[in-house]
PDB file as gemmi writes it, atoms N, CA and C in Angstrom:
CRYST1    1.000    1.000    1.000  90.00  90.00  90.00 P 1                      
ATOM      1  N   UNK A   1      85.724 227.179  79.451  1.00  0.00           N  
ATOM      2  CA  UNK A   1      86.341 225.861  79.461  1.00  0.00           C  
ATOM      3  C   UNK A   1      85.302 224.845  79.029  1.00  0.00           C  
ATOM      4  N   UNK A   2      85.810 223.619  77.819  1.00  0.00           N  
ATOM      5  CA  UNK A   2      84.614 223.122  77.775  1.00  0.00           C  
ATOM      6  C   UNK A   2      84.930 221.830  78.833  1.00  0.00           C  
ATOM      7  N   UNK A   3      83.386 221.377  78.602  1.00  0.00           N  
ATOM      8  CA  UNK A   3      83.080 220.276  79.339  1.00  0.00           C  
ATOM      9  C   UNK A   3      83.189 219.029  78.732  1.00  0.00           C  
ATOM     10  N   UNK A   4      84.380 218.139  79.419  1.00  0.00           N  
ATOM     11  CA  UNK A   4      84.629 216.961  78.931  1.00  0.00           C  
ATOM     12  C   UNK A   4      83.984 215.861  79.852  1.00  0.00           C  
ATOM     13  N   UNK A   5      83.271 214.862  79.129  1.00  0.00           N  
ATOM     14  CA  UNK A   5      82.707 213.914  79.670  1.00  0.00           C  
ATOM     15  C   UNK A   5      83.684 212.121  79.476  1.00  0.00           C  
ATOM     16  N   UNK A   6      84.002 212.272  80.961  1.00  0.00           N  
ATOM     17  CA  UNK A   6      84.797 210.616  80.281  1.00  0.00           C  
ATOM     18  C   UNK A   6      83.979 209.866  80.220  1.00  0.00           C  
ATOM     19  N   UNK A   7      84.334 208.813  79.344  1.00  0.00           N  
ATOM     20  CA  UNK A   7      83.423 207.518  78.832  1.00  0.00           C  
ATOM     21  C   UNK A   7      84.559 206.302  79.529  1.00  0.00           C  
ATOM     22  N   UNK A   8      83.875 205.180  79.682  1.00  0.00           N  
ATOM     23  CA  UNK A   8      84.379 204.061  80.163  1.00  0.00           C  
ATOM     24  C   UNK A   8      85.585 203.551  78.690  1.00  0.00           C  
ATOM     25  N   UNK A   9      86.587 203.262  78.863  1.00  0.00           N  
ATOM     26  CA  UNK A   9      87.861 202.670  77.817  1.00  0.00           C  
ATOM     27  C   UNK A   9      87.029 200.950  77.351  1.00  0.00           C  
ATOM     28  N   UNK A  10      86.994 200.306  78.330  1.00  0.00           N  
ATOM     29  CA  UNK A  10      86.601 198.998  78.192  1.00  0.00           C  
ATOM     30  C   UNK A  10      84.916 198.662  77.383  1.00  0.00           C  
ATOM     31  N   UNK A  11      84.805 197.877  77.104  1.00  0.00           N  
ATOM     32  CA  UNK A  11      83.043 197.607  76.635  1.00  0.00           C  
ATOM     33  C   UNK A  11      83.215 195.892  76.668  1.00  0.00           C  
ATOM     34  N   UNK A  12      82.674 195.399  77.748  1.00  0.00           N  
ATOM     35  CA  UNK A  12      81.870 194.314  77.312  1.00  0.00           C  
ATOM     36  C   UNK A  12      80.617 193.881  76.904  1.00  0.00           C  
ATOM     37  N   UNK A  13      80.779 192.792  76.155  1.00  0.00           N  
ATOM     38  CA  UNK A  13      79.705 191.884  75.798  1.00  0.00           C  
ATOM     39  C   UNK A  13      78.845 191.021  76.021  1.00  0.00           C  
ATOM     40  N   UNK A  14      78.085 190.561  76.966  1.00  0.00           N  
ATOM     41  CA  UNK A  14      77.701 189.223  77.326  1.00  0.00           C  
ATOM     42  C   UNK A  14      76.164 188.804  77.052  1.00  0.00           C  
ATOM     43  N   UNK A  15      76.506 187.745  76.592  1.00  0.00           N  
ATOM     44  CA  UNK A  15      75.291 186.560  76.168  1.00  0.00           C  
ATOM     45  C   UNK A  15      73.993 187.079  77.886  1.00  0.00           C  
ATOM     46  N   UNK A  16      73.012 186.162  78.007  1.00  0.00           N  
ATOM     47  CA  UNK A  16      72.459 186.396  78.926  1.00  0.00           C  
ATOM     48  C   UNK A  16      72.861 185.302  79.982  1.00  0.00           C  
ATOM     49  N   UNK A  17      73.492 184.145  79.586  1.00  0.00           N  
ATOM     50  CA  UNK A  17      73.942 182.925  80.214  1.00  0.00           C  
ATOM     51  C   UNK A  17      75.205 183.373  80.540  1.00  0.00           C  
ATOM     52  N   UNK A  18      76.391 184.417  80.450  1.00  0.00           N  
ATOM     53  CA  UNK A  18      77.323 184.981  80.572  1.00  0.00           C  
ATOM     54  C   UNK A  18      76.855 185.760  81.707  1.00  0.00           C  
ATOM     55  N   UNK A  19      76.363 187.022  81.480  1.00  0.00           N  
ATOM     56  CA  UNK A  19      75.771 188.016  82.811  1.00  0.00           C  
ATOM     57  C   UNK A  19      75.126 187.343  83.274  1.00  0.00           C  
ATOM     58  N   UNK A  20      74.346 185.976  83.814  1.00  0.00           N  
ATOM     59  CA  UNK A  20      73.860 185.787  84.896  1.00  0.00           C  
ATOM     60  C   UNK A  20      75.121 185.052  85.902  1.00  0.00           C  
ATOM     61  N   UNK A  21      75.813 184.558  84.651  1.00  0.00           N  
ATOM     62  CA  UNK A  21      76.876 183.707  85.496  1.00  0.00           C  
ATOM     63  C   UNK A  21      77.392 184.373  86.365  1.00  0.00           C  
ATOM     64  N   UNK A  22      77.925 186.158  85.761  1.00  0.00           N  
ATOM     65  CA  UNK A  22      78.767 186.891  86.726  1.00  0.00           C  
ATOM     66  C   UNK A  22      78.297 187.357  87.795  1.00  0.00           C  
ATOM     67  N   UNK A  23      77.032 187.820  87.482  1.00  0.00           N  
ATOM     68  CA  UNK A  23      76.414 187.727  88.826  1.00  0.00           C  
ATOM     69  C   UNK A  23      75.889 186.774  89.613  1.00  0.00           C  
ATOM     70  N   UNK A  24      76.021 185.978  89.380  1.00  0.00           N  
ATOM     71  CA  UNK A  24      75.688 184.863  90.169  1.00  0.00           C  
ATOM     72  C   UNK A  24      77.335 184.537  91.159  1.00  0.00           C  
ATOM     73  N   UNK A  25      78.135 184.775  90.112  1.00  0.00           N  
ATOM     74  CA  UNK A  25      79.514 184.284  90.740  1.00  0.00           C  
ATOM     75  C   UNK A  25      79.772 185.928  92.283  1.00  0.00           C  
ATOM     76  N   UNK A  26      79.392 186.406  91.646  1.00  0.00           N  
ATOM     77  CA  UNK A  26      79.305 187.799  92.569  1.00  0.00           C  
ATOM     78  C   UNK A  26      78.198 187.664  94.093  1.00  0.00           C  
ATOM     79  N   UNK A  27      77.456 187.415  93.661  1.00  0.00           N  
ATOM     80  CA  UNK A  27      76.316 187.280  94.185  1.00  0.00           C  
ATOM     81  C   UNK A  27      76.941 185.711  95.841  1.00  0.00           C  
ATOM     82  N   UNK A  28      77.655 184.659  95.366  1.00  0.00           N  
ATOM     83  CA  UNK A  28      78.115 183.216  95.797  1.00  0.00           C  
ATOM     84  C   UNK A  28      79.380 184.472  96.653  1.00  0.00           C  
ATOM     85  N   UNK A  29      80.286 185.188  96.094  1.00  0.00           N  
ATOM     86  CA  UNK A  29      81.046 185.964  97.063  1.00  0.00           C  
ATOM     87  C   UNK A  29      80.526 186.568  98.007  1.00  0.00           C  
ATOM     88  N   UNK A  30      79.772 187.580  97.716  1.00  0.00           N  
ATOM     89  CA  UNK A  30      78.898 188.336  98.780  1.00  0.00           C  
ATOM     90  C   UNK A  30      78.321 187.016  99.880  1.00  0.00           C  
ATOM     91  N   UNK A  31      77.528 186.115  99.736  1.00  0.00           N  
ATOM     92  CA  UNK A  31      76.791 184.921 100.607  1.00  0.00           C  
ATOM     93  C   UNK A  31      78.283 184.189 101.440  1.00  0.00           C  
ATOM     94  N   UNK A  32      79.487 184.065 100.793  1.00  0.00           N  
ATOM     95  CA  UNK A  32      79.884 182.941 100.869  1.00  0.00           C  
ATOM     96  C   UNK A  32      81.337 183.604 101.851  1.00  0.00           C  
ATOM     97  N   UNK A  33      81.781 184.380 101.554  1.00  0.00           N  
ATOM     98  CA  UNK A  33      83.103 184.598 101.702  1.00  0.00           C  
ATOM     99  C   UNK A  33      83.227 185.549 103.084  1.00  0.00           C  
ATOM    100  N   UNK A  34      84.278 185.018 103.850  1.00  0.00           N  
ATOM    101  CA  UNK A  34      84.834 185.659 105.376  1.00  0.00           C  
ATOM    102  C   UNK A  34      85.213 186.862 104.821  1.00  0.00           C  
ATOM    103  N   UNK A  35      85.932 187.063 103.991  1.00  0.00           N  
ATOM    104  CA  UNK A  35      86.757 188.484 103.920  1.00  0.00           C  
ATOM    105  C   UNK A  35      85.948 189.788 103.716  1.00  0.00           C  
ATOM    106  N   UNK A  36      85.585 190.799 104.596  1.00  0.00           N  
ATOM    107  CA  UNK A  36      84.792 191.924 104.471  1.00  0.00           C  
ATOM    108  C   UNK A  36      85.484 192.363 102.882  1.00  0.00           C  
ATOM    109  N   UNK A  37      86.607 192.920 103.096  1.00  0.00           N  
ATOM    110  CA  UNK A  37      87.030 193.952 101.355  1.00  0.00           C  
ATOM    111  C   UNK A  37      86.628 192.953 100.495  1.00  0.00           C  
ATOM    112  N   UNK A  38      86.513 191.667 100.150  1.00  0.00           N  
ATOM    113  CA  UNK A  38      86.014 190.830  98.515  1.00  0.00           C  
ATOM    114  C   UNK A  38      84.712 190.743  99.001  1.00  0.00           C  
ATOM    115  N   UNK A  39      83.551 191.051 100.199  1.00  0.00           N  
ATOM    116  CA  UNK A  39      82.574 191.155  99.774  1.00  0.00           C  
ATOM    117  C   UNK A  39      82.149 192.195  99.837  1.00  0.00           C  
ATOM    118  N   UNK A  40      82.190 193.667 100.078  1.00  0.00           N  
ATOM    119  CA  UNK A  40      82.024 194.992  99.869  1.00  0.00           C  
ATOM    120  C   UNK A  40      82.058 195.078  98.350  1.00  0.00           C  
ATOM    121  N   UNK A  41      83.747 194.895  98.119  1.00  0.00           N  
ATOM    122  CA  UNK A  41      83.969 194.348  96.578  1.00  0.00           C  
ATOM    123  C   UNK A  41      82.855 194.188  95.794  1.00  0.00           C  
ATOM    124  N   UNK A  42      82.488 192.797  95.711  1.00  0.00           N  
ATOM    125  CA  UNK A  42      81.632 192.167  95.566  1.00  0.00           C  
ATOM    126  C   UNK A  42      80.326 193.000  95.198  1.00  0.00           C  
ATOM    127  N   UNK A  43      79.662 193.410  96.452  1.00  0.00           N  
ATOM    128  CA  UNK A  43      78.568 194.142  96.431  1.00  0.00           C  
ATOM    129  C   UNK A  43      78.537 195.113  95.860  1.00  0.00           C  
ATOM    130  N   UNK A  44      79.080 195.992  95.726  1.00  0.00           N  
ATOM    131  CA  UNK A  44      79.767 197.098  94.841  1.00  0.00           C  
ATOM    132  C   UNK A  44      79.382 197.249  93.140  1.00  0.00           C  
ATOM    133  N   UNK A  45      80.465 195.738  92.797  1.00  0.00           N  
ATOM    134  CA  UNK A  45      80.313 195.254  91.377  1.00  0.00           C  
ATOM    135  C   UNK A  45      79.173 195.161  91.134  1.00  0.00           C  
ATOM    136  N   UNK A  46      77.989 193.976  91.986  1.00  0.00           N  
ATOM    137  CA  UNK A  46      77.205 194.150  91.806  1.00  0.00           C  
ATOM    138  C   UNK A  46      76.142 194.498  91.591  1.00  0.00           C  
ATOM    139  N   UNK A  47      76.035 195.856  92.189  1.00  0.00           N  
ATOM    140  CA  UNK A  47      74.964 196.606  92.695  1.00  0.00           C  
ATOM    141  C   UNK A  47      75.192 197.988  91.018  1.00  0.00           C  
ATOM    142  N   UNK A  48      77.107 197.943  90.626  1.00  0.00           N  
ATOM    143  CA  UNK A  48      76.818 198.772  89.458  1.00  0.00           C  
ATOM    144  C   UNK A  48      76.927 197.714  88.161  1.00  0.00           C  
ATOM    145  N   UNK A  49      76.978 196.542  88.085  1.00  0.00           N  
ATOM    146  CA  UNK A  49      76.459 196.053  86.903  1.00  0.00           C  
ATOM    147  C   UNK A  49      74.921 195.856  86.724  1.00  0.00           C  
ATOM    148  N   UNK A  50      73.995 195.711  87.788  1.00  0.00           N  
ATOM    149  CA  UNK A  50      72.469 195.958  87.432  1.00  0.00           C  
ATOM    150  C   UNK A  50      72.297 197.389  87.437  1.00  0.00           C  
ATOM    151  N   UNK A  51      72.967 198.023  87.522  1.00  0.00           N  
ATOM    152  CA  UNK A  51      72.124 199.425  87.476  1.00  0.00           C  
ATOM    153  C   UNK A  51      73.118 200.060  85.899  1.00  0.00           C  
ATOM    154  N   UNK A  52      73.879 199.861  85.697  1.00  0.00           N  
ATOM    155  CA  UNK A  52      74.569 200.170  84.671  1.00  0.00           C  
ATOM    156  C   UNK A  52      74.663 199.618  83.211  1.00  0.00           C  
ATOM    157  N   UNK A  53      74.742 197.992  83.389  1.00  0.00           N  
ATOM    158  CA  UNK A  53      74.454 197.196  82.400  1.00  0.00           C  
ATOM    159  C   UNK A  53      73.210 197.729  81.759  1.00  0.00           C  
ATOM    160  N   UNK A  54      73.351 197.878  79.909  1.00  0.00           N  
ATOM    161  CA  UNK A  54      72.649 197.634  79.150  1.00  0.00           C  
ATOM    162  C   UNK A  54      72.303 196.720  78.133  1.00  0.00           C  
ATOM    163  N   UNK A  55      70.787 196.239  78.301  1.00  0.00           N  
ATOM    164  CA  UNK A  55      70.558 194.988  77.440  1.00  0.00           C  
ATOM    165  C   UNK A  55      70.081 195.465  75.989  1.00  0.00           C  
ATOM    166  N   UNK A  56      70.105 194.454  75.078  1.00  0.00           N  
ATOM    167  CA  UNK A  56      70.255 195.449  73.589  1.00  0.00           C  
ATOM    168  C   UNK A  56      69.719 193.712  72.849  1.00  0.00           C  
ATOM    169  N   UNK A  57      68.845 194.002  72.261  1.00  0.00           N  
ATOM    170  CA  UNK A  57      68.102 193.270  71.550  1.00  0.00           C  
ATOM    171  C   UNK A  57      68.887 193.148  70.027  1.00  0.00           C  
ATOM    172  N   UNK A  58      69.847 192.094  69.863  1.00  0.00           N  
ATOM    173  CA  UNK A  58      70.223 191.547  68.660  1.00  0.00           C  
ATOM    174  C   UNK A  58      69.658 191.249  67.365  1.00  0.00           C  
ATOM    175  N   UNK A  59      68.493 190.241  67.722  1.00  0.00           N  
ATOM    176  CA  UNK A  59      67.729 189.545  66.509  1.00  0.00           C  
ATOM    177  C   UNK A  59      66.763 189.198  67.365  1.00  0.00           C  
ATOM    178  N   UNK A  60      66.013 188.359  66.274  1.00  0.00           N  
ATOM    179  CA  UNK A  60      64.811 187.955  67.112  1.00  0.00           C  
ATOM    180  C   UNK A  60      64.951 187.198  68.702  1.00  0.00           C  
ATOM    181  N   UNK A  61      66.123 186.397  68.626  1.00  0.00           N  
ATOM    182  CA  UNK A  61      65.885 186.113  69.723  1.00  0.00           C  
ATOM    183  C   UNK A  61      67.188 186.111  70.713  1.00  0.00           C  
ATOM    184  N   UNK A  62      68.114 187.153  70.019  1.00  0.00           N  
ATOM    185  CA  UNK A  62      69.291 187.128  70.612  1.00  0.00           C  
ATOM    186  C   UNK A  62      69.462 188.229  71.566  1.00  0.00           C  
ATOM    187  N   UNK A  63      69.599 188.257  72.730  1.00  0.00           N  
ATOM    188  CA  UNK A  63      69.786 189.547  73.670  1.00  0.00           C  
ATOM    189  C   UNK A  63      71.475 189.584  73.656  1.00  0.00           C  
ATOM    190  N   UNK A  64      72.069 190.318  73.885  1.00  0.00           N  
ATOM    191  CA  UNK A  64      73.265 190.861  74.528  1.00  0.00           C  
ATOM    192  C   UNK A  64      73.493 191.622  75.203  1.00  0.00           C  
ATOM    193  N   UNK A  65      74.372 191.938  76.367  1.00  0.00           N  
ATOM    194  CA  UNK A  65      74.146 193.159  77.293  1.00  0.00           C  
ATOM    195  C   UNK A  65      75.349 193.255  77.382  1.00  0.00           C  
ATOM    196  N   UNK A  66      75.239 194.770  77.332  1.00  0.00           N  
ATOM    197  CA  UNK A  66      76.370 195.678  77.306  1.00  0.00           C  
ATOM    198  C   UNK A  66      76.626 196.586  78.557  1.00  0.00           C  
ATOM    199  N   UNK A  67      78.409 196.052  78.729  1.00  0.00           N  
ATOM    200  CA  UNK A  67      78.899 196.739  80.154  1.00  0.00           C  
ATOM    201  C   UNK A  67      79.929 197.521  79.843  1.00  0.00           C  
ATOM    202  N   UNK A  68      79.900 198.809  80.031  1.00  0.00           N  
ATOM    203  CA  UNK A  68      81.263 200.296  79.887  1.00  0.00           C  
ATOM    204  C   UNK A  68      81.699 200.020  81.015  1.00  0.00           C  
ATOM    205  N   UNK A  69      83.093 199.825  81.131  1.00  0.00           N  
ATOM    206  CA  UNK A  69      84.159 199.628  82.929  1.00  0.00           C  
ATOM    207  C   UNK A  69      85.204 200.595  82.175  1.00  0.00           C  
ATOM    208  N   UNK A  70      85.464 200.660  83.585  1.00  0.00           N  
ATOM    209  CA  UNK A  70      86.657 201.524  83.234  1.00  0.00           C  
ATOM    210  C   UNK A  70      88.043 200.714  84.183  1.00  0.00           C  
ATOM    211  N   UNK A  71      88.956 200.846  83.840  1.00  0.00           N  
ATOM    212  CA  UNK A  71      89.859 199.354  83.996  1.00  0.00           C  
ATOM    213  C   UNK A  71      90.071 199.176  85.209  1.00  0.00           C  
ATOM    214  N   UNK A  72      89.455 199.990  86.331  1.00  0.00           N  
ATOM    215  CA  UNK A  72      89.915 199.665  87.773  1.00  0.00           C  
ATOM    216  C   UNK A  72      88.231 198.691  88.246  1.00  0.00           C  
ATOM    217  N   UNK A  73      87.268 198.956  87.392  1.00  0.00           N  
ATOM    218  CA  UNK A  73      85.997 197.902  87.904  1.00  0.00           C  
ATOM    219  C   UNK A  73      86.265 196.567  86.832  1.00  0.00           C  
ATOM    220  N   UNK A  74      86.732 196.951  85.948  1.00  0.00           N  
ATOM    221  CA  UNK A  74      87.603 195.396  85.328  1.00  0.00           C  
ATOM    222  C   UNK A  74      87.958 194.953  85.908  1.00  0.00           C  
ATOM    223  N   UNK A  75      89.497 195.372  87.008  1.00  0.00           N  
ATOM    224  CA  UNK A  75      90.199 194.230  87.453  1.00  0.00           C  
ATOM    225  C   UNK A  75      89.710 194.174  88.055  1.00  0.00           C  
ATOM    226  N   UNK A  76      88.405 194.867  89.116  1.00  0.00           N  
ATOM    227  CA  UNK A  76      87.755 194.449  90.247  1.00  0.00           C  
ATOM    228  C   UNK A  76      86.458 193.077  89.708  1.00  0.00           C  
ATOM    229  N   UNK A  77      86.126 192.742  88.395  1.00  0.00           N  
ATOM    230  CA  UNK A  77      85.489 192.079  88.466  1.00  0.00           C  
ATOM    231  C   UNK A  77      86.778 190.640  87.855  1.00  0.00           C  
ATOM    232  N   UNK A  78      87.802 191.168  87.402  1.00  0.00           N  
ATOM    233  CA  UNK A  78      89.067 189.699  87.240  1.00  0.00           C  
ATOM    234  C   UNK A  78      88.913 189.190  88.685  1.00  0.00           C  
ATOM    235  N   UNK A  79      89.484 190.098  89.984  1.00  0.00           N  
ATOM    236  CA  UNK A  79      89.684 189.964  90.994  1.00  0.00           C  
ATOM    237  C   UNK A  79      88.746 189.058  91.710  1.00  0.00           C  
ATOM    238  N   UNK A  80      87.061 189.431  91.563  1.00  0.00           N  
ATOM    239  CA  UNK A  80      85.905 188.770  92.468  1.00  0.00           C  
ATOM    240  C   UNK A  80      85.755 187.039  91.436  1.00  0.00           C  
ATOM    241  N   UNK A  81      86.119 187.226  90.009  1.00  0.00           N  
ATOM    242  CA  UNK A  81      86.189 185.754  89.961  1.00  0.00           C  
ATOM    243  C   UNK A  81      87.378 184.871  89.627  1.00  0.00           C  
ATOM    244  N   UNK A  82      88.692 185.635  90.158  1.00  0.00           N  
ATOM    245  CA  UNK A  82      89.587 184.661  90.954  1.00  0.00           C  
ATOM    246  C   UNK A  82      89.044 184.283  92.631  1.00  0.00           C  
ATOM    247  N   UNK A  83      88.131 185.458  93.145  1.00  0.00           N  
ATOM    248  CA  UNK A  83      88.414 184.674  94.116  1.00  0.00           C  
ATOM    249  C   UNK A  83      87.287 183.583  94.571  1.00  0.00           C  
ATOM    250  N   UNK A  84      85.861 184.183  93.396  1.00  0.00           N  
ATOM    251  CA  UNK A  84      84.979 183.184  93.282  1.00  0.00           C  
ATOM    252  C   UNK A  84      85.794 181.327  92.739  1.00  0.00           C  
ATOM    253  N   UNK A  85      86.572 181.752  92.132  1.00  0.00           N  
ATOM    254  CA  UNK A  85      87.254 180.265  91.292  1.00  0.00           C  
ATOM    255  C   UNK A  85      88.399 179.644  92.858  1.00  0.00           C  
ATOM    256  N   UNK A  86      89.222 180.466  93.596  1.00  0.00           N  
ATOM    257  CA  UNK A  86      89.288 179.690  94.497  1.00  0.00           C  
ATOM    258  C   UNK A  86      88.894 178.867  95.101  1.00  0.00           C  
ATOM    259  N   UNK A  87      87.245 179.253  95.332  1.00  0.00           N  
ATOM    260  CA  UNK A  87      87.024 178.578  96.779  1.00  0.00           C  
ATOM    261  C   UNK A  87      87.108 176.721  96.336  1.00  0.00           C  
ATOM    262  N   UNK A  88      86.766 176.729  94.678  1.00  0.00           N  
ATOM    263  CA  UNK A  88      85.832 176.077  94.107  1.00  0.00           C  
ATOM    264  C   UNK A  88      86.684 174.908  93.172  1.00  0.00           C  
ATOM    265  N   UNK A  89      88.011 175.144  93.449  1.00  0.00           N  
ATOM    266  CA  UNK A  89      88.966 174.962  92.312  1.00  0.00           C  
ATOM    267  C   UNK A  89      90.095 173.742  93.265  1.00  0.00           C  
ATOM    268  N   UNK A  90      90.349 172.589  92.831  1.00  0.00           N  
ATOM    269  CA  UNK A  90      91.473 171.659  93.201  1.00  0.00           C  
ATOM    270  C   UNK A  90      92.489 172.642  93.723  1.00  0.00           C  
ATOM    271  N   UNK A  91      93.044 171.926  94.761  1.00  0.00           N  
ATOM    272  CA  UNK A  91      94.294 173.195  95.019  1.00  0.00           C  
ATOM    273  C   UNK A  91      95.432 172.399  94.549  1.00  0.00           C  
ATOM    274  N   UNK A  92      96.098 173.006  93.512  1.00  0.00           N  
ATOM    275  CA  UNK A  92      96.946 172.465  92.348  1.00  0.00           C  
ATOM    276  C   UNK A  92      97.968 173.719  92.611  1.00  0.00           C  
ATOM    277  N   UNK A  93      99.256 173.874  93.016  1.00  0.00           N  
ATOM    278  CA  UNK A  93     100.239 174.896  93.025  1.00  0.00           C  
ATOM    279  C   UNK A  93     100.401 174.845  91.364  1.00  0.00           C  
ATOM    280  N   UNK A  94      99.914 176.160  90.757  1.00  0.00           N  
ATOM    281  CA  UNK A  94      99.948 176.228  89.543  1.00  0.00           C  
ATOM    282  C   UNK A  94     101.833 177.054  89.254  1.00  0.00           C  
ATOM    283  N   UNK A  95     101.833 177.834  90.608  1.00  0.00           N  
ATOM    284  CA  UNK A  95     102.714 178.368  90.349  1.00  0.00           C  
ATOM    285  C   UNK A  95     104.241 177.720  90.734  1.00  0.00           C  
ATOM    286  N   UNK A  96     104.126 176.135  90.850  1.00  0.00           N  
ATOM    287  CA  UNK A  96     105.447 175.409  91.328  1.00  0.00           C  
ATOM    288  C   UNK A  96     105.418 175.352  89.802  1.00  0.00           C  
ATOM    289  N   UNK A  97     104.084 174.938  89.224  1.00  0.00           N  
ATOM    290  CA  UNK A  97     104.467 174.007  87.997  1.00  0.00           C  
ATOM    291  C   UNK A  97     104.826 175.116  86.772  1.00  0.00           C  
ATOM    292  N   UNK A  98     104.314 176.767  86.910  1.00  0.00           N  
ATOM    293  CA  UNK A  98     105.683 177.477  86.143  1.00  0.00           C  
ATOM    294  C   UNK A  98     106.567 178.081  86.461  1.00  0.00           C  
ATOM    295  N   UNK A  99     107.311 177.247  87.731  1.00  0.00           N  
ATOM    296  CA  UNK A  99     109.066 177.281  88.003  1.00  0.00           C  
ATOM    297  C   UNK A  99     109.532 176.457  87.359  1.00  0.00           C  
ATOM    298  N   UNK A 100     108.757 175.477  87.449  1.00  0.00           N  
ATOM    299  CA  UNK A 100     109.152 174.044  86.490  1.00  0.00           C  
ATOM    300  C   UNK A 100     109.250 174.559  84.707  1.00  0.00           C  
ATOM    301  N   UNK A 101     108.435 174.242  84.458  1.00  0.00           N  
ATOM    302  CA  UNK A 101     108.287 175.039  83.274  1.00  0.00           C  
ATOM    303  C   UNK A 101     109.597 176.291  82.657  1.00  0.00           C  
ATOM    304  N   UNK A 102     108.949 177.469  83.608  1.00  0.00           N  
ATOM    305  CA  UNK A 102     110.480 178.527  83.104  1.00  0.00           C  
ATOM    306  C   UNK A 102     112.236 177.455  83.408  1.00  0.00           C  
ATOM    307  N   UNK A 103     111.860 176.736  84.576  1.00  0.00           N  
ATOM    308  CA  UNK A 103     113.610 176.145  84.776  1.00  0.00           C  
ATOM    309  C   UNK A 103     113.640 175.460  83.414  1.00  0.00           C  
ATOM    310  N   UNK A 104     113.303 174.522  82.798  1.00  0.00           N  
ATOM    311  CA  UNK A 104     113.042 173.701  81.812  1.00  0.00           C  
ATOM    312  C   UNK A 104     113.529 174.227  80.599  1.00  0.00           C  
ATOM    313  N   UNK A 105     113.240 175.458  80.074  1.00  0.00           N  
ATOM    314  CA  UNK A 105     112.953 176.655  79.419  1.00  0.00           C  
ATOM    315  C   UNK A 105     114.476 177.108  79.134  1.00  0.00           C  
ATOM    316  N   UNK A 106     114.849 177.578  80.436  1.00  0.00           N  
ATOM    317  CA  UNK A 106     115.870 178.285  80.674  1.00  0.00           C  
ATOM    318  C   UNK A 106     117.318 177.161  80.376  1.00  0.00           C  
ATOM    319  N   UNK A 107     117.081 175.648  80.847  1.00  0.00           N  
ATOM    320  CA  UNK A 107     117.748 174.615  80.576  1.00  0.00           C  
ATOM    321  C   UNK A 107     118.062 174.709  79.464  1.00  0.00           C  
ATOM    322  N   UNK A 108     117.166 174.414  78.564  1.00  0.00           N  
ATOM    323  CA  UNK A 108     116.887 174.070  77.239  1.00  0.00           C  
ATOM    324  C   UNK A 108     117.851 175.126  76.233  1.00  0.00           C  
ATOM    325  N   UNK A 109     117.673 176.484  76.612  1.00  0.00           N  
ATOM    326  CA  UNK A 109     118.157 177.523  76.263  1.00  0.00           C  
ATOM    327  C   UNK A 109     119.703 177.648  76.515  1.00  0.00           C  
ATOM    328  N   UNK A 110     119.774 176.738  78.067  1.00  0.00           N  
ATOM    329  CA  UNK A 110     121.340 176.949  78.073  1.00  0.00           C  
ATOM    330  C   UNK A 110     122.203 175.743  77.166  1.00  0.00           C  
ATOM    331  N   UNK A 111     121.495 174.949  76.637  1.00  0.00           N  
ATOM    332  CA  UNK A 111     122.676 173.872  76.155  1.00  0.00           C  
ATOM    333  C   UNK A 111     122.432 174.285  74.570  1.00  0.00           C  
TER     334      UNK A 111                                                      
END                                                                             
């Protein structure tokens, strides 16, 4: 039988002002947040984007670093910065304003 090796589906990209952000935003969950599962979470992400992330020398002075996920540490890093953007974010019911929106929509459609 041969031996199949899976590879991560996803590949990101990030500047160095990009990956510090995420970890930094990771890093503000872990310090900041009551909920044990988003900071386990948290720690988790973090602990395999420094050990996993690779940095890759562009040009003279361009770094980029490269991250393989595979789509369940994706949504786990969508997940840690929705909930990093909560804490931090006007509380605006985004989701009254697309009932509004779809009713509007749906109006529009009926006449």
């Amino acid at each position: 039988m041969a031996y199949s090796k899976r590879i991560a589906p996803i590949k990101l990209v990030f500047t160095i002002k990009e990956y510090n952000n995420l970890i930094g935003a990771l890093t503000k969950n872990i310090d900041e947040t009551k909920d044990d599962t988003t900071k386990e979470l948290a720690i988790l992400t973090k602990e395999k984007l420094l050990k996993y992330s690779v940095p890759r020398q562009k040009s003279d002075n361009v770094v980029e670093i490269d991250v393989k996920l595979y789509i369940n540490e994706a949504a786990d890093i969508i997940s840690q910065l929705l909930s990093y953007l909560s804490v931090r974010m006007n509380e605006i019911n985004y989701y009254q304003v697309l009932l509004k929106v779809r009713e509007n929509m749906e109006n529009n459609n009926n006449d």
